[in-house]
C-alpha positions as CSV (number, residue, x, y, z in Angstrom):
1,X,73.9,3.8,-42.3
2,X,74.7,5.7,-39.1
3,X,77.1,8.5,-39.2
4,X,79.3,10.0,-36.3
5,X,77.7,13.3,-35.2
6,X,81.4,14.5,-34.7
7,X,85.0,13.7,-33.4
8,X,85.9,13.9,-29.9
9,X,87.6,16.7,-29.7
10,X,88.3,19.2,-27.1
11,X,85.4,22.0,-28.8
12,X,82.8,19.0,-28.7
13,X,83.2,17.7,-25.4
14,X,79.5,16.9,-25.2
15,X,76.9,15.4,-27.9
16,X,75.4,18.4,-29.3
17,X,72.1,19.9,-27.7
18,X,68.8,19.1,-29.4
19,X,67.0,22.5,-29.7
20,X,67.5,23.8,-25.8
21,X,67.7,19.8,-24.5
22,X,71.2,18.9,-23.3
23,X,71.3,16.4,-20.9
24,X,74.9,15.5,-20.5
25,X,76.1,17.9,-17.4
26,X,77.0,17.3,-13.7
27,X,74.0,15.7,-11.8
28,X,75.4,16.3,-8.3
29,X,72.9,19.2,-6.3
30,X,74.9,20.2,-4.3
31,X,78.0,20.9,-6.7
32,X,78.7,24.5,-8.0
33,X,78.7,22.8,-11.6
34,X,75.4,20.9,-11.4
35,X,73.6,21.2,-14.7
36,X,76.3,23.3,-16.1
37,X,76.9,22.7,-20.0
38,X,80.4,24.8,-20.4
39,X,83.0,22.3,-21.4
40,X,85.7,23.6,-19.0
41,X,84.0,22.0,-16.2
42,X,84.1,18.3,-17.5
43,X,87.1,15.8,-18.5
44,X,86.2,13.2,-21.0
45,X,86.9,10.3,-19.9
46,X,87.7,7.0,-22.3
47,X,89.8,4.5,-20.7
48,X,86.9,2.1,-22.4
49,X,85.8,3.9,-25.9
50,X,82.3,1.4,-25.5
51,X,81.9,3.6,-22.1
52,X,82.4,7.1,-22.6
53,X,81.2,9.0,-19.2
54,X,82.5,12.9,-18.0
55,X,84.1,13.9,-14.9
56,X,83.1,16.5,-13.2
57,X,86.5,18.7,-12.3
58,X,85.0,19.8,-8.8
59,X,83.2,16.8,-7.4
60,X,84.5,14.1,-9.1
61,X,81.1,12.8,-10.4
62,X,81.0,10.8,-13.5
63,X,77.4,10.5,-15.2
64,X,77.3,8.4,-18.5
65,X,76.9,10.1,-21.7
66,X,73.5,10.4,-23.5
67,X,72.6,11.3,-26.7
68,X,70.4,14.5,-27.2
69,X,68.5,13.9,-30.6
70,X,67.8,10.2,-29.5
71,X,66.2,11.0,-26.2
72,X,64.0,13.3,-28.4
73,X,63.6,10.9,-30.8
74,X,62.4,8.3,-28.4
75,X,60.2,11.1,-26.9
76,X,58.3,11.2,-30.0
77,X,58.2,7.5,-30.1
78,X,56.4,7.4,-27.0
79,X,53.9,10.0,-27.8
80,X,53.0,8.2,-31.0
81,X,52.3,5.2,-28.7
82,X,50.6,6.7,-26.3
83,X,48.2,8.7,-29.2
84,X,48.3,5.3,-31.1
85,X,44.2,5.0,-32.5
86,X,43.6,8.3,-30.8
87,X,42.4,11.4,-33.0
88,X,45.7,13.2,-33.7
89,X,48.4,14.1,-35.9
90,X,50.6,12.2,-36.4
91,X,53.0,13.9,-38.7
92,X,56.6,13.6,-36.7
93,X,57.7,16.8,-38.2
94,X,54.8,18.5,-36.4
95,X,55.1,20.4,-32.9
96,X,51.3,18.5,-32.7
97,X,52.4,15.6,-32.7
98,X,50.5,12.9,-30.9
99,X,47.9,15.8,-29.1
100,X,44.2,13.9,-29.2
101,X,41.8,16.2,-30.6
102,X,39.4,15.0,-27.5
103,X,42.3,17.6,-25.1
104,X,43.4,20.4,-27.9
105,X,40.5,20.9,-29.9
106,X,42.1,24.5,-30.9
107,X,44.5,22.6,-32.6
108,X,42.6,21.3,-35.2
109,X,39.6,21.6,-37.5
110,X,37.0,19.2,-38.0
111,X,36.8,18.5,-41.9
112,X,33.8,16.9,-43.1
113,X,32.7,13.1,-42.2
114,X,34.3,9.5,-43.6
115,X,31.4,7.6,-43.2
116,X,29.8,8.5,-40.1
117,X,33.0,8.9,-38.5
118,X,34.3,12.6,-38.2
119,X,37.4,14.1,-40.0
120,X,40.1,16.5,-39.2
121,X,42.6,18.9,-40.0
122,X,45.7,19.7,-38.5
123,X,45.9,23.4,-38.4
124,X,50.0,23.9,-38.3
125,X,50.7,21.2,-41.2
126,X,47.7,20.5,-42.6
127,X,47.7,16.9,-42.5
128,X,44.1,15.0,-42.4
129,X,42.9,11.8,-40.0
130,X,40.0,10.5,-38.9
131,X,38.5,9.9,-35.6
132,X,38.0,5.8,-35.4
133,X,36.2,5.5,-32.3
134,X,33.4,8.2,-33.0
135,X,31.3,6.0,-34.4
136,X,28.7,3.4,-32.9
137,X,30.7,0.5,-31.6
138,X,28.9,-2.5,-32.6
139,X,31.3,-5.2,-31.0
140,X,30.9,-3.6,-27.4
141,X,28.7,-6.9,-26.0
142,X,31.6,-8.8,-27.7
143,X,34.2,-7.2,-26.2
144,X,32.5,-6.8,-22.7
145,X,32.7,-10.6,-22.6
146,X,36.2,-10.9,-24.0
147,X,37.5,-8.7,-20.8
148,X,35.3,-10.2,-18.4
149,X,36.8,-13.9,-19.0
150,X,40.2,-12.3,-19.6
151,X,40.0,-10.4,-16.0
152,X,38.7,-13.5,-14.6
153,X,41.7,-15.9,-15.3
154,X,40.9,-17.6,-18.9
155,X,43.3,-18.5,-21.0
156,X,43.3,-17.1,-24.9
157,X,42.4,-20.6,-26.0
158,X,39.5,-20.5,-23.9
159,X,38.1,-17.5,-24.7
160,X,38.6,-18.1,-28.3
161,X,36.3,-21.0,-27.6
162,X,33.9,-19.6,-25.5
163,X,33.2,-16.9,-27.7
164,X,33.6,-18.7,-31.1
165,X,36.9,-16.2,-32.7
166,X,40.4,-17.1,-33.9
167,X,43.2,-16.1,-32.2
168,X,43.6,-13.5,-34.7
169,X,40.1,-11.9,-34.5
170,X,41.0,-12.4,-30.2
171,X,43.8,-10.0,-30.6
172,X,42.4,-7.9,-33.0
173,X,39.3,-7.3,-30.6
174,X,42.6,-6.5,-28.0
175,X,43.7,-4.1,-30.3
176,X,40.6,-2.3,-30.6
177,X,39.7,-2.3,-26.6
178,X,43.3,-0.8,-25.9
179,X,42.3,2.1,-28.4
180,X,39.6,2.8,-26.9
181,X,40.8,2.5,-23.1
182,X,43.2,5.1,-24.3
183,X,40.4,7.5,-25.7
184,X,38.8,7.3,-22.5
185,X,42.2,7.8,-20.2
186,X,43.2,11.2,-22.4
187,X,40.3,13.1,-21.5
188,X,40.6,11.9,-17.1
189,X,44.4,12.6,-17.7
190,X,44.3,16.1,-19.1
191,X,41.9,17.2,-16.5
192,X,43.9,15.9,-13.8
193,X,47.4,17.4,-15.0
194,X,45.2,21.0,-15.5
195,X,43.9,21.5,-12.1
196,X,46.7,19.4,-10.1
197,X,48.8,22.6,-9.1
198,X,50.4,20.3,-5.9
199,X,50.9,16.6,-6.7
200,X,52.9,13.5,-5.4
201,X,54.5,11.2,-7.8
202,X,55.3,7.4,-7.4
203,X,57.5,5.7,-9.8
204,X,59.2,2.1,-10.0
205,X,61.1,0.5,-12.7
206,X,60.9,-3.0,-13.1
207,X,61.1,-5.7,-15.9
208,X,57.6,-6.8,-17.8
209,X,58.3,-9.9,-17.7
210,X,60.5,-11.1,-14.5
211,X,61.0,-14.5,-15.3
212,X,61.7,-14.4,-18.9
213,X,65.1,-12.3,-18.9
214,X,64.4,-10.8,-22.3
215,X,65.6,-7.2,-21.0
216,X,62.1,-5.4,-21.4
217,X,61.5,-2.9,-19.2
218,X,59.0,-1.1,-17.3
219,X,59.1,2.5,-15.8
220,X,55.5,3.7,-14.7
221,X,54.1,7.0,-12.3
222,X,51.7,7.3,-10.2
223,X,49.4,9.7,-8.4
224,X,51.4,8.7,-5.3
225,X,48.1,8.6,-2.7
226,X,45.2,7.9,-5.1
227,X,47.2,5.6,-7.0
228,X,45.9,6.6,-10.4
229,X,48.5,5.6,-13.2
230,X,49.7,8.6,-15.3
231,X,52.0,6.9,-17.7
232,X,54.2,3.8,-18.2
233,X,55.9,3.0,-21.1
234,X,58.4,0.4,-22.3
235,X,61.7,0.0,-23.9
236,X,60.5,-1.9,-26.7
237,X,59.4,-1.2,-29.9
238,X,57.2,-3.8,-32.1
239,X,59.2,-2.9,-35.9
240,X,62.7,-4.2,-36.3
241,X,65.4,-1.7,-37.0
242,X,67.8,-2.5,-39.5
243,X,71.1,-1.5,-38.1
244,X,70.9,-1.7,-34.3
245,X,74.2,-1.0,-32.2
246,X,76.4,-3.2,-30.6
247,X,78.1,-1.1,-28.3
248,X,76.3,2.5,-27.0
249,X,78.2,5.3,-29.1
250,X,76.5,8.8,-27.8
251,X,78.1,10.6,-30.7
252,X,76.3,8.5,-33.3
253,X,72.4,8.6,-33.9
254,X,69.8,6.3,-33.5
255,X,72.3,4.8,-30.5
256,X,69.3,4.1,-28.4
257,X,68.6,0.9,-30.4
258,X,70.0,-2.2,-29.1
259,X,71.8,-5.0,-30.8
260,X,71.5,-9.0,-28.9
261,X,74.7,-8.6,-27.1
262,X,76.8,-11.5,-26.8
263,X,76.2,-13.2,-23.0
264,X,79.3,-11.8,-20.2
265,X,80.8,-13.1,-16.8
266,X,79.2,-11.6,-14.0
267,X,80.0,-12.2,-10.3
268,X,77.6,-14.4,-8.4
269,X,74.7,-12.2,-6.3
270,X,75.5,-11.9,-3.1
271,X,73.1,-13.4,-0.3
272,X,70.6,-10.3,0.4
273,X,71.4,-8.1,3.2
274,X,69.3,-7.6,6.3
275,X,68.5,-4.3,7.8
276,X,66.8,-1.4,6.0
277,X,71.0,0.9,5.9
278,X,72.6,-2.9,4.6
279,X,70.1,-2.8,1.8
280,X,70.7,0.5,0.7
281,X,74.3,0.3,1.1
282,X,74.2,-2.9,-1.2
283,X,72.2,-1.0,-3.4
284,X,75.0,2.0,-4.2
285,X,77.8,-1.0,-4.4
286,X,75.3,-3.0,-7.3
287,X,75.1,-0.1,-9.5
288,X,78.7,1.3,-9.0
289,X,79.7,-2.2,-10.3
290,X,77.6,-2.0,-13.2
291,X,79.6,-1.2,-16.9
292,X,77.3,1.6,-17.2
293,X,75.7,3.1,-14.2
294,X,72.1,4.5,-15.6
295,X,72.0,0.8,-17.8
296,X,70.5,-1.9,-15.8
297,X,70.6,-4.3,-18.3
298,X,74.5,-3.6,-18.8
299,X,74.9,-6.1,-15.8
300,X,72.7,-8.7,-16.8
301,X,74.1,-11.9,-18.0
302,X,72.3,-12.8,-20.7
303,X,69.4,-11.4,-22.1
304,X,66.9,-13.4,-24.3
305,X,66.3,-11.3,-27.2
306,X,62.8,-10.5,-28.3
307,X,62.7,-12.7,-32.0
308,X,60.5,-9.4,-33.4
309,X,61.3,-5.8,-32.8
310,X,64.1,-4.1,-30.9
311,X,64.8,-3.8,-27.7
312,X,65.6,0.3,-26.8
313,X,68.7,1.1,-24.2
314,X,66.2,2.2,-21.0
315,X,67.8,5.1,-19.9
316,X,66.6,6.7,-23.1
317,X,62.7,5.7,-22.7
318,X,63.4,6.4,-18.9
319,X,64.4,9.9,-19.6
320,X,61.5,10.7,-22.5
321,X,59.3,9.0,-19.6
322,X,59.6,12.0,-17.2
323,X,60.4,14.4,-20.5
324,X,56.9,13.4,-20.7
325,X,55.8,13.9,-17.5
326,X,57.4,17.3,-17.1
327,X,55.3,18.6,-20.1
328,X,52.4,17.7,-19.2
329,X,53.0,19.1,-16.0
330,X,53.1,22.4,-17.4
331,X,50.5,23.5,-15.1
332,X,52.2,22.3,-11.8
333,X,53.4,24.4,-9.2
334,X,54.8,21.8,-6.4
335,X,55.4,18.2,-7.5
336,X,56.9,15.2,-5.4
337,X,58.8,12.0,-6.8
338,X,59.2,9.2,-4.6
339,X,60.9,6.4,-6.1
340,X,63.7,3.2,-5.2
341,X,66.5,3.3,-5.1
342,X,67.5,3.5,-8.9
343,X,70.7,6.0,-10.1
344,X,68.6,6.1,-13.7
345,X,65.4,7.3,-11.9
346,X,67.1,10.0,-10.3
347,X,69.4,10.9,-12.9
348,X,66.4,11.3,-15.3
349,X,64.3,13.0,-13.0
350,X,66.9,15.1,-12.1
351,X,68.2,16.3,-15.4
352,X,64.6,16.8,-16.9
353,X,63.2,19.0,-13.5
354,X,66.7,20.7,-13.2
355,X,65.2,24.2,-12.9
356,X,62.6,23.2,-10.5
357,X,64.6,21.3,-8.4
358,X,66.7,25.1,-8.0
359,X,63.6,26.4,-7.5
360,X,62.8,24.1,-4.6
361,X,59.2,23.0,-6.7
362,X,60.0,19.5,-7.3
363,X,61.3,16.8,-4.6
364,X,62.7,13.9,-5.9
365,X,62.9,11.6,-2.8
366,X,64.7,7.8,-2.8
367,X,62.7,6.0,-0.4
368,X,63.5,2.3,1.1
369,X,61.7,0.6,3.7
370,X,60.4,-2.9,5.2
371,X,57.9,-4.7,4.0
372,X,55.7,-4.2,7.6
373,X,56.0,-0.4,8.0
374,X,53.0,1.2,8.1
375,X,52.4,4.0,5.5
376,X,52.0,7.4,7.0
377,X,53.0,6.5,11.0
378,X,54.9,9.2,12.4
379,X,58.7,8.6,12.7
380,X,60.2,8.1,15.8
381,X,64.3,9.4,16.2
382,X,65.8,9.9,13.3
383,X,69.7,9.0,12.3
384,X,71.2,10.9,9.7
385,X,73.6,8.8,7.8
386,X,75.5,9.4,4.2
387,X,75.7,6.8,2.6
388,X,77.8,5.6,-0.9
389,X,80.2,7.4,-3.1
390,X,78.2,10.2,-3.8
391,X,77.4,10.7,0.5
392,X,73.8,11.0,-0.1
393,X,71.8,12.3,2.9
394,X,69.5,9.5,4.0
395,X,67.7,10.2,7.0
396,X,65.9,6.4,8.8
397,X,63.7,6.0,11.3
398,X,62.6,2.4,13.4
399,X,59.3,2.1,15.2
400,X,59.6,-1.2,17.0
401,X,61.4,-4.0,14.6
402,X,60.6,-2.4,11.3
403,X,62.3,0.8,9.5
404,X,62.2,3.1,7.0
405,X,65.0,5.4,4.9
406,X,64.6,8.1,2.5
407,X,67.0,10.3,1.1
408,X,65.5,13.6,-0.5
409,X,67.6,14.2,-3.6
410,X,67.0,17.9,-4.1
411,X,69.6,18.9,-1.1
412,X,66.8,19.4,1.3
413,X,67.6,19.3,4.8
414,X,65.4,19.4,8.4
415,X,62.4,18.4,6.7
416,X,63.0,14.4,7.2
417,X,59.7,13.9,9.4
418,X,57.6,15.2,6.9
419,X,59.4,12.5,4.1
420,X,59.3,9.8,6.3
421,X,55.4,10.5,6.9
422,X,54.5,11.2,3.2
423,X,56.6,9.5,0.8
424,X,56.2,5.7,-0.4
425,X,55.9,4.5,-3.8
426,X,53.8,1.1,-2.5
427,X,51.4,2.4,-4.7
428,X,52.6,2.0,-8.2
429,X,54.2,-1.1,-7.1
430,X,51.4,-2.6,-5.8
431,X,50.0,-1.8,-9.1
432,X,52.4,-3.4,-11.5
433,X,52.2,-6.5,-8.8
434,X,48.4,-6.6,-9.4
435,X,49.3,-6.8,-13.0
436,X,51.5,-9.4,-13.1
437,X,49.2,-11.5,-10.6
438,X,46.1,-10.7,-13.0
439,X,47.9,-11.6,-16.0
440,X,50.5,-14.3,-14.8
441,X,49.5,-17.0,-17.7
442,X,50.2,-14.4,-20.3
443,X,53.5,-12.9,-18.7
444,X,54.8,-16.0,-18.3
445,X,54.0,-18.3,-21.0
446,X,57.1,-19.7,-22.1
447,X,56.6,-18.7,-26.0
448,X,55.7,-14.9,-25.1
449,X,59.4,-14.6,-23.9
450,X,60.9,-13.3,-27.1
451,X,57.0,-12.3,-28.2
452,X,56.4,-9.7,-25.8
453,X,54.4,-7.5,-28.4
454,X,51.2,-9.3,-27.3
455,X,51.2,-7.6,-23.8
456,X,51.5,-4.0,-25.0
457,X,47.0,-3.6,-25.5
458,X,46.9,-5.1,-21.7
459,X,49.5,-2.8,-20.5
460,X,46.9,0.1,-22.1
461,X,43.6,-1.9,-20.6
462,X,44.8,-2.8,-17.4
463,X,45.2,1.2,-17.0
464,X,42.2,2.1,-18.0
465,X,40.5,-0.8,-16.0
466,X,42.7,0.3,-12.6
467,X,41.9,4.0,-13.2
468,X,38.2,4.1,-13.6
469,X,36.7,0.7,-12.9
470,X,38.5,-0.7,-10.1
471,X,37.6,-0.2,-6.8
472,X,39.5,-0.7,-3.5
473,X,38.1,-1.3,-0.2
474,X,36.3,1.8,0.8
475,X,34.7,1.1,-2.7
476,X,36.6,4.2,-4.5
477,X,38.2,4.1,-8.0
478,X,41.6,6.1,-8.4
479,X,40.0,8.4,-10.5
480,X,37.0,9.3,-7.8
481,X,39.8,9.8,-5.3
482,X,41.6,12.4,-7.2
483,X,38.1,13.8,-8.2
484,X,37.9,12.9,-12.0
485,X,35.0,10.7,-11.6
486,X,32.0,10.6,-9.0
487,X,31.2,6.7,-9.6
488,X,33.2,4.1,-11.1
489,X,33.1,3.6,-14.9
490,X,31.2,0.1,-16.0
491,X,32.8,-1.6,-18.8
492,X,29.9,-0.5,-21.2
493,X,31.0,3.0,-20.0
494,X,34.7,2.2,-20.6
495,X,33.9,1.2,-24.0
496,X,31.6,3.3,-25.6
């Protein structure tokens, strides 16, 4: 049964912090009241009770409410994901939770053997697991061949043929592969979040599967030159929930979770605009006429409802998404974010690096360009325009027919060269591209539309597979261009 966290009342303006994290505060840089938390600076705002959202009293801003304890909650959700088959606690009540043994060895003890497989202890609540994958792996020639004719185009049927399995045993071998693909990524990752002091970020939000309208989404970050992938998640979650909500309620718990809602009336799309400033300007007027701004699926007009688990409101595994980011980042000194233009990609990234971005270490930058630009060309003149209710600073460039905007987010002025130059996020696009091209029978298959469960081990492989196996022209893997690796990893390698 959910209960109200409390009434709205002029002493609990805002859903109540969890621990230090309160993300419900003015989102506008340049205001005097950006990222304030003293109720006297806000109005609540209810004209529709389904939509609360505050107002800022000096600019006029007026972010969507979010509930603290759930983006928390969905934080530990993800980490349990991400660690899912991976040597660590799991206990949700512990500040461990989901850190592999493989990057926090201090952490834990080891604690005799299962088998021949090695056993642990969690030193802060004593809880005790065992290590799967350290063990001999006597389906690796198995499983080489399942990824081989699943990376060269075969369908499950197929392969299940070819290699005499069931279905089941097919996607149990899937499970098994992703398990390890993430054993192998933890180790490349911590190294590279360690020693990265200066790094640029891509990100890109898009739907996992763009043709089946079943409101799963996709937000996943980059390494914004190497391309090496650093996270993606989804807001999706394989076990049902048994009271999911209708309507988004910020001062209830366990909000996050998302009811089928019933289909809506929505005007007809416009024909797309031409010009690099048209686009962007259609942009700001699409997501002001949104019910809720940071909610892309508010506008949608029907959404297909996975038949098993729950769908998860996105701005919540959005926000946890760079909540994640930001503490693994803990080692950072000057970080970039290039991303579209998105209001929940730069209200998330904003509110989670709200210190950093006073402290002029992290750049969010909106960038939008045409398809021919050339990364890293130097701009020609550049027109300073501001642009949508909120008179973002976008700064665009043209060499010859083709143009390019971006809009640093952080306030930052005379440096627009430099962001024209650097920033792009054609990187992590071209990746999630790749992976729907690679994988276009699964995405697409008519029955996986409310079944999209099945995708989650690719989502782990095809990461894995991109990070340290694939190589691009010059013959380098993203993880020998950030200098994790020296060669690419074979798939013997990957696996073992």
């Amino acid at each position: 049964m959910i209960k109200p966290l409390h009434t709205d009342c002029n002493d609990a303006l805002l859903p109540p912090a969890c621990g230090h994290l309160q993300l419900n505060h003015c989102k506008t840089v340049g205001c005097p009241n950006f990222g304030s938390e003293d109720t006297r600076h806000y109005v609540l705002q209810r004209n529709n009770p389904n939509r609360p959202t505050l107002v800022c009293r000096e600019c006029g801003a007026f972010p969507p409410i979010l509930n603290n304890h759930d983006v928390a909650a969905e934080v530990s959700r993800l980490k349990l994901m991400q660690s899912s088959g991976l040597p660590a606690c799991s206990n949700p009540d512990c500040e461990n939770l989901g850190l592999p043994v493989l990057t926090h060895r201090h952490l834990y003890h080891a604690f005799g053997y299962s088998g021949d497989r090695q056993r642990y202890r969690c030193k802060c609540c004593q809880s005790t697991f065992v290590d799967r994958w350290s063990g001999f792996n006597g389906k690796n020639q198995v499983q080489q061949k399942l990824l081989a004719l699943l990376f060269t185009g075969y369908s499950v049927r197929d392969i299940c043929r070819r290699l005499s399995m069931n279905p089941k045993s097919f996607y149990d071998q899937l499970s098994h592969i992703a398990s390890r693909c993430r054993r192998q990524l933890s180790m490349f990752d911590a190294r590279l979040f360690k020693h990265a002091h200066q790094l640029s970020l891509a990100s890109n939000l898009l739907p996992l599967q763009p043709k089946s309208d079943n409101g799963v989404s996709w937000i996943a970050s980059c390494e914004a030159n190497s391309g090496y992938v650093v996270g993606q998640h989804i807001n999706y979650q394989q076990t049902d929930v048994e009271t999911p909500s209708d309507t988004h309620n910020p001062y209830q718990n366990d909000t996050r979770f998302m009811a089928a809602p019933a289909a809506r009336l929505v005007e007809a799309s416009p024909p797309a605009p031409q010009g690099t400033l048209a686009r962007v300007d259609a942009k700001y007027r699409e997501i002001l006429s949104r019910p809720n701004m940071e909610d892309p699926l508010s506008s949608m007009p029907r959404i297909n409802y996975p038949a098993k688990g729950c769908l998860i409101r996105p701005q919540y595994t959005v926000y946890a998404h760079y909540l994640h980011l930001a503490q693994m980042l803990e080692h950072n000194e000057s970080l970039a974010i290039y991303m579209p233009q998105e209001t929940l990609l730069r209200s998330a990234c904003i509110s989670v690096f709200m210190e950093r971005i006073k402290a002029r270490t992290v750049h969010p930058v909106y960038v939008e360009a045409d398809r021919d630009w050339e990364h890293g060309q130097k701009a020609g003149r550049i027109d300073i325009v501001l642009v949508g209710w909120w008179r973002d600073r976008w700064a665009f460039t043209r060499q010859d027919e083709v143009s390019k905007g971006i809009c640093h987010l952080g306030g930052e002025k005379d440096n627009e060269a430099k962001w024209l130059e650097l920033a792009s996020w054609d990187a992590i696009g071209d990746y999630q591209d790749r992976f729907h091209d690679q994988f276009s029978q699964l995405v697409d298959e008519p029955r996986r539309k409310l079944r999209p469960a099945g995708l989650l081990p690719l989502l782990d492989i095809y990461r894995a597979w991109h990070n340290l196996c694939r190589q691009d022209r010059t013959g380098m893997t993203p993880a020998q261009r950030v200098g994790l690796t020296s060669a690419p990893l074979t798939l013997e390698q990957l696996l073992n």
